[in-house]
C-alpha positions in Angstrom: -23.8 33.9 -197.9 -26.5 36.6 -198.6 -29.5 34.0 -197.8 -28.7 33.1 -194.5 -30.5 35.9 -193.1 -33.4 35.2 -195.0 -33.4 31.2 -194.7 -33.6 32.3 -190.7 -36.6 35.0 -190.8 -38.7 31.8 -193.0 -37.8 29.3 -190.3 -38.9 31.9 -187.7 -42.1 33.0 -189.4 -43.3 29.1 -190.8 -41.7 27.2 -188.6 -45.3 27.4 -186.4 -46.8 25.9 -189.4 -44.1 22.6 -189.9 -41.7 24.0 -191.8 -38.2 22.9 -190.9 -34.7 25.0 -192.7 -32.0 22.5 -192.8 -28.8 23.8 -194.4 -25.3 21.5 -195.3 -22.4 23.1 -194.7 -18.9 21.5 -196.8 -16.8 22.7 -194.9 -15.9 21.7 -191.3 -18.0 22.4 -188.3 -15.9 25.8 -187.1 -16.3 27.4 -190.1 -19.8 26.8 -190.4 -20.4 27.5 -187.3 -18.9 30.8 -187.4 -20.6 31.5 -190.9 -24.2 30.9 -189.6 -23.2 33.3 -186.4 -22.8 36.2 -188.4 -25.5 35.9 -190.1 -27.6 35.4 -187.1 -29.0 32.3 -188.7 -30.0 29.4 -185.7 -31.8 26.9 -188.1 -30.7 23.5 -188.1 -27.2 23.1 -189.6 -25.6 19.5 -190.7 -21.7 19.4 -191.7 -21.0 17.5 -194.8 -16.6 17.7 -195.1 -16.7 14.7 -197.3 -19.0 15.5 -199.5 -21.2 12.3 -199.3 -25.0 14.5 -199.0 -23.9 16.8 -201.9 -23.4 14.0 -204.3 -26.1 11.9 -203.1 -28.4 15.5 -203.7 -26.7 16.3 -206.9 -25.5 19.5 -205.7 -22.6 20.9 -207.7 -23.6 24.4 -207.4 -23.5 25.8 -203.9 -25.8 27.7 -202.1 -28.5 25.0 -203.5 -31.8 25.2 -202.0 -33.9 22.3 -201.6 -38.2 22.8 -201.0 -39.2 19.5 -200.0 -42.3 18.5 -198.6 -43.7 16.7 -195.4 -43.6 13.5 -197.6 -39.6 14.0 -198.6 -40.5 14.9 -202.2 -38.8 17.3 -203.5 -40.5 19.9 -204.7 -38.0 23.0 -205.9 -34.2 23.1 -206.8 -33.1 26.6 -206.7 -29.0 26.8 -207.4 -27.4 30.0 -206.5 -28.6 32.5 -204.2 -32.1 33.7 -203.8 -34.0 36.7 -202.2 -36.1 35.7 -199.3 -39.8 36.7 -201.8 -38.0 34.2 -204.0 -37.6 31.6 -201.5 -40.9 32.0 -200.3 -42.6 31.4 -203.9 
């Protein structure tokens, strides 16, 4: 997934400031695992097999990015994937 790399360089740069990447993975936990190791992405990854946080999110289109803020609202819904300037508007 091309924004792996680039989820990984924002949680390195703002992560100093309070910003946190979380990503949800649907499939199981190896092949997750594996997908964030070769992309060299360490951020915080949760494993979601059955589905229950993408329909609670809404999120029929994957890779879905979330911005939410310090108070859990949800500030952007970008579906598909997105450069890292893009993510960082």
């Amino acid at each position: 997934m091309r924004e792996l790399p680039a989820l990984h360089r924002i949680q390195q740069t703002l992560g100093r400031k309070g910003l946190t990447v979380i990503g949800i993975a649907g499939e199981d936990s190896d092949t997750a695992r594996g997908t964030l190791q070769r992309a060299g992405a360490t951020f915080l990854n949760l494993v979601d097999e059955n589905g229950v946080a993408f329909r609670k999110l809404q999120a029929a289109s994957v890779p879905r990015s979330f911005i939410i803020d310090r108070a859990g609202v949800i500030r952007a819904d970008l579906r598909g994937a997105h450069s890292e300037a893009e993510l960082r508007e």
